[in-house]
LODO-669882 format. One line per field, with one value per residue: residue number from 1; residue in three letters; chain; x, y, z of N, C-alpha, C in turn. Coordinates in nm, 3 decimals, m for minus. Layout:
residues N
k <- NUM, ...
r <- ALA, ...
c <- A, ...
n_x <- X, ...
n_y <- Y, ...
n_z <- Z, ...
ca_x <- X, ...
ca_y <- Y, ...
ca_z <- Z, ...
c_x <- X, ...
c_y <- Y, ...
c_z <- Z, ...
end
This chain:
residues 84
k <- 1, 2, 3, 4, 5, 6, 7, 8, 9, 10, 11, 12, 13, 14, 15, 16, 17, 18, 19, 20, 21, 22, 23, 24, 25, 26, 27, 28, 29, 30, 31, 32, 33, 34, 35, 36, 37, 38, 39, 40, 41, 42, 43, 44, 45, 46, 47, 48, 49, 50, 51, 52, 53, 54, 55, 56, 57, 58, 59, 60, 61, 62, 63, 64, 65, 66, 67, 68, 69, 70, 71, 72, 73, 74, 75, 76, 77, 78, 79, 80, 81, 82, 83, 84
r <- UNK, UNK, UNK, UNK, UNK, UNK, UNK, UNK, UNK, UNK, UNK, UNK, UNK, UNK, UNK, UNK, UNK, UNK, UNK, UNK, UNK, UNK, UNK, UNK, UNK, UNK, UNK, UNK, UNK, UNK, UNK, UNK, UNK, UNK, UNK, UNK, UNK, UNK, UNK, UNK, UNK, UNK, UNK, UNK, UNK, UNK, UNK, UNK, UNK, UNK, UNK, UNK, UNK, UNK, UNK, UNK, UNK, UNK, UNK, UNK, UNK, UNK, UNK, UNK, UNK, UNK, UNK, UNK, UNK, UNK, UNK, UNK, UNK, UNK, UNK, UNK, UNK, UNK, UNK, UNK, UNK, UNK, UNK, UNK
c <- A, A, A, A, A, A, A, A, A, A, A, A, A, A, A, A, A, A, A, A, A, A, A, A, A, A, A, A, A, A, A, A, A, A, A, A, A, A, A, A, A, A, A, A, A, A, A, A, A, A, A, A, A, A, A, A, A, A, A, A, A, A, A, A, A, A, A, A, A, A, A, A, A, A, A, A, A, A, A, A, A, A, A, A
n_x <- 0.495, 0.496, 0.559, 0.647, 0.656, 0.756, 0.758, 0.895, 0.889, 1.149, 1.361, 1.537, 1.645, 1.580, 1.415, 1.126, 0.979, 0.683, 0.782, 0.804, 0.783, 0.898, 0.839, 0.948, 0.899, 0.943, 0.766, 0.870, 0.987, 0.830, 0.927, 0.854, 0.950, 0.780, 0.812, 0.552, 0.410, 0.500, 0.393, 0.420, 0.243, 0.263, 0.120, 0.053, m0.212, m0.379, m0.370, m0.595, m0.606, m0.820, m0.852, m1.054, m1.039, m1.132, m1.412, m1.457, m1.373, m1.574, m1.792, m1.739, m1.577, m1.263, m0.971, m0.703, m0.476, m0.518, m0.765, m0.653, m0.448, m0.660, m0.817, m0.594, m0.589, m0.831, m0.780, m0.541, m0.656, m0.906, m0.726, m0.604, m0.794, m0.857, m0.652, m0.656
n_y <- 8.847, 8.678, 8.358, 8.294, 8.042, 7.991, 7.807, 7.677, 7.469, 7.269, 7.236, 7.026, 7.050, 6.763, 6.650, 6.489, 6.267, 6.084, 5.746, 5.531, 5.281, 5.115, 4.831, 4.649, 4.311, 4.121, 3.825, 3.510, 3.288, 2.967, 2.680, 2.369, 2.010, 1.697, 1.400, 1.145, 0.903, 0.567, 0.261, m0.040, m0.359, m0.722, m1.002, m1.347, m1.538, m1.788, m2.145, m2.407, m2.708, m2.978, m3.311, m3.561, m3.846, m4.050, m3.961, m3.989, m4.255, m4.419, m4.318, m4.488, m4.384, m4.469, m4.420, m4.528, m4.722, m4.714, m4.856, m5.125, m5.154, m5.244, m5.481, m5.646, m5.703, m5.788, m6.060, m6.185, m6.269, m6.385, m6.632, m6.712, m6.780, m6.970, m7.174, m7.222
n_z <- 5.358, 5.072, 4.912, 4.598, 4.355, 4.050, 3.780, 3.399, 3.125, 3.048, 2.717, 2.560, 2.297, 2.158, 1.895, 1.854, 1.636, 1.498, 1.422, 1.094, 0.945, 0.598, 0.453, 0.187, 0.037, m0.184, m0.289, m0.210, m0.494, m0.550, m0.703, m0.756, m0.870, m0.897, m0.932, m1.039, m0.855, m0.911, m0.937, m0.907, m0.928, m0.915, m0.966, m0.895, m0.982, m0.891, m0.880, m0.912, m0.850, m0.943, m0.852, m0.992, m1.068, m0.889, m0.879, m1.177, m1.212, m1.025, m1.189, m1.414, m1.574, m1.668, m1.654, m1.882, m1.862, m1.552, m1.564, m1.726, m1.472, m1.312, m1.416, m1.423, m1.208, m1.099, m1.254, m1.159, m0.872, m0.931, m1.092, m0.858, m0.663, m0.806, m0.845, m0.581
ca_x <- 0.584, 0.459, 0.669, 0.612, 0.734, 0.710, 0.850, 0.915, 0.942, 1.269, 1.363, 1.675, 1.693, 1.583, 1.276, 1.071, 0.867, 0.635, 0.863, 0.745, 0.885, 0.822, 0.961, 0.911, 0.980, 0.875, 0.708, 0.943, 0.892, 0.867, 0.924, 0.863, 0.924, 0.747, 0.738, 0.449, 0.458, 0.491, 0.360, 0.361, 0.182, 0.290, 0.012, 0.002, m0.308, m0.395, m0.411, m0.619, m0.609, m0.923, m0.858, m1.124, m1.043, m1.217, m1.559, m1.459, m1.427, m1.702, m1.887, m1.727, m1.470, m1.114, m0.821, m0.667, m0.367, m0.642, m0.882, m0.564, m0.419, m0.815, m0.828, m0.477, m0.572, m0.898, m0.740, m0.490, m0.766, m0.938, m0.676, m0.539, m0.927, m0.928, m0.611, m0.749
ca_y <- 8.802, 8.581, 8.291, 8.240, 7.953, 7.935, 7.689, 7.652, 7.332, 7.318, 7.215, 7.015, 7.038, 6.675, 6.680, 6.325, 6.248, 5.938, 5.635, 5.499, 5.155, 5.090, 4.712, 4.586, 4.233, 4.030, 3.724, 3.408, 3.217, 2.831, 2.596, 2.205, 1.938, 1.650, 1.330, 1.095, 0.781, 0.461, 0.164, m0.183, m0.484, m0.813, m1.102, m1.479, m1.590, m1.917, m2.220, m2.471, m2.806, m3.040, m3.457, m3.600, m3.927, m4.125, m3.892, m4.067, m4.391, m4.454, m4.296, m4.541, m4.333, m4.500, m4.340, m4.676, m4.764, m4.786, m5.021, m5.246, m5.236, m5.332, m5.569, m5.762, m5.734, m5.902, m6.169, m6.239, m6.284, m6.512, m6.700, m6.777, m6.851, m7.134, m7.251, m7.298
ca_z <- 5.262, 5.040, 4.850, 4.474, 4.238, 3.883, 3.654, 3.261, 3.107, 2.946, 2.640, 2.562, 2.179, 2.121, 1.857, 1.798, 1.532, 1.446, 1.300, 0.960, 0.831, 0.489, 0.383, 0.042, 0.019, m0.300, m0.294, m0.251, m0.627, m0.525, m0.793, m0.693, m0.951, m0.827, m1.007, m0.982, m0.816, m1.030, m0.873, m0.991, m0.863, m0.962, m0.861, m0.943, m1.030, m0.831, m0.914, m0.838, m0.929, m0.903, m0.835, m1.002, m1.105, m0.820, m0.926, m1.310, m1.186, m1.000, m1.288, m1.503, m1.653, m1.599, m1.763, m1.967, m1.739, m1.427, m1.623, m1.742, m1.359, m1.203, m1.491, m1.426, m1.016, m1.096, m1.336, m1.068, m0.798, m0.984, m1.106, m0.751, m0.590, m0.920, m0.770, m0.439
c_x <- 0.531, 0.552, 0.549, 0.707, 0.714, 0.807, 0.791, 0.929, 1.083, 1.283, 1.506, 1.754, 1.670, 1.397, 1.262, 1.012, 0.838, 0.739, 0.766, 0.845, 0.821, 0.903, 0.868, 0.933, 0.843, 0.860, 0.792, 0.874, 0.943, 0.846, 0.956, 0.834, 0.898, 0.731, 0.614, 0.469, 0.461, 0.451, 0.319, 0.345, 0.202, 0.186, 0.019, m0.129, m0.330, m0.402, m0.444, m0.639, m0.715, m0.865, m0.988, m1.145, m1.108, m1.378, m1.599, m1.452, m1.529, m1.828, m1.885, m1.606, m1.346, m1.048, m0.772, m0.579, m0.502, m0.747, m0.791, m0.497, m0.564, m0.829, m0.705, m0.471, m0.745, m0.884, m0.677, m0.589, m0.830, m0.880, m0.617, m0.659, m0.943, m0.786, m0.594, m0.668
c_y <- 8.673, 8.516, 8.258, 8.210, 7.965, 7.865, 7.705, 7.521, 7.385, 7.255, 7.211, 6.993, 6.880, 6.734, 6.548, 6.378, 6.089, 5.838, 5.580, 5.403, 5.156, 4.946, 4.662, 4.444, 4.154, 3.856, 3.585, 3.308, 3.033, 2.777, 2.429, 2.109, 1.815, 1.498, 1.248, 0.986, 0.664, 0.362, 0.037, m0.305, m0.628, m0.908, m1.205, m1.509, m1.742, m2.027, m2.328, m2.619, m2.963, m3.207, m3.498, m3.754, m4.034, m4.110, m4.033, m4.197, m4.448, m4.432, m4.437, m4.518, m4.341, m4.465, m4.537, m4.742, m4.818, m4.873, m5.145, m5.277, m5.311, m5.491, m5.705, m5.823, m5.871, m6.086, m6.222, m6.292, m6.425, m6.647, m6.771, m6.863, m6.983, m7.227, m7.312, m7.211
c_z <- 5.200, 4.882, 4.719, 4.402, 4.142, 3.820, 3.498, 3.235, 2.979, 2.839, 2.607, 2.396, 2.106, 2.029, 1.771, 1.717, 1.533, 1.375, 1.208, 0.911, 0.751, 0.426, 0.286, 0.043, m0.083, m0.265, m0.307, m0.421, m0.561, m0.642, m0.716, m0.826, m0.853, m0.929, m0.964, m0.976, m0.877, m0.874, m0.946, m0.906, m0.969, m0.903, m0.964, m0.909, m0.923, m0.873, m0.872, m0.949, m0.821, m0.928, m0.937, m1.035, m1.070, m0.875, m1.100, m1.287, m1.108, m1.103, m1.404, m1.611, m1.667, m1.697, m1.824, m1.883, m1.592, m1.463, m1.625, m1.591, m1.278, m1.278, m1.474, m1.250, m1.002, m1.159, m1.185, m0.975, m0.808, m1.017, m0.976, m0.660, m0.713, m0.840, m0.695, m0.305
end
């Protein structure tokens, strides 16, 4: 007596197929108004201011006021060494 199996595969009415997406999507449109940067620089200039008046008097060069005070310091001077 000999035992024999056979089997079928069954079939339960389900039938796949491949999926297929198809998405369209258009191109976002960016618009950027942008202005452009202004920039302003304000700058003072330096200024320098040169003494020189010692340079001019030793040269010889006395503004009028500094001749008439050397001139009224030497008068004095004098006048007090005559007094004694």
């Amino acid at each position: 007596m000999a035992l024999r199996i056979t089997q079928t595969h069954g079939q339960i009415g389900i039938q796949t197929y491949r999926s297929w997406m198809d998405i369209r999507q258009t191109p976002p449109k960016a618009h950027i108004e942008q202005r452009p940067p202004e920039l302003y620089i304000e700058r003072k200039l330096p200024e320098v201011h040169i003494d020189q008046t010692q340079c001019f008097a030793e040269s010889g060069l006395k503004p009028v006021l500094q001749l008439a005070r050397d001139f009224y310091k030497e008068g004095l001077q004098a006048g007090f060494e005559a007094i004694g």
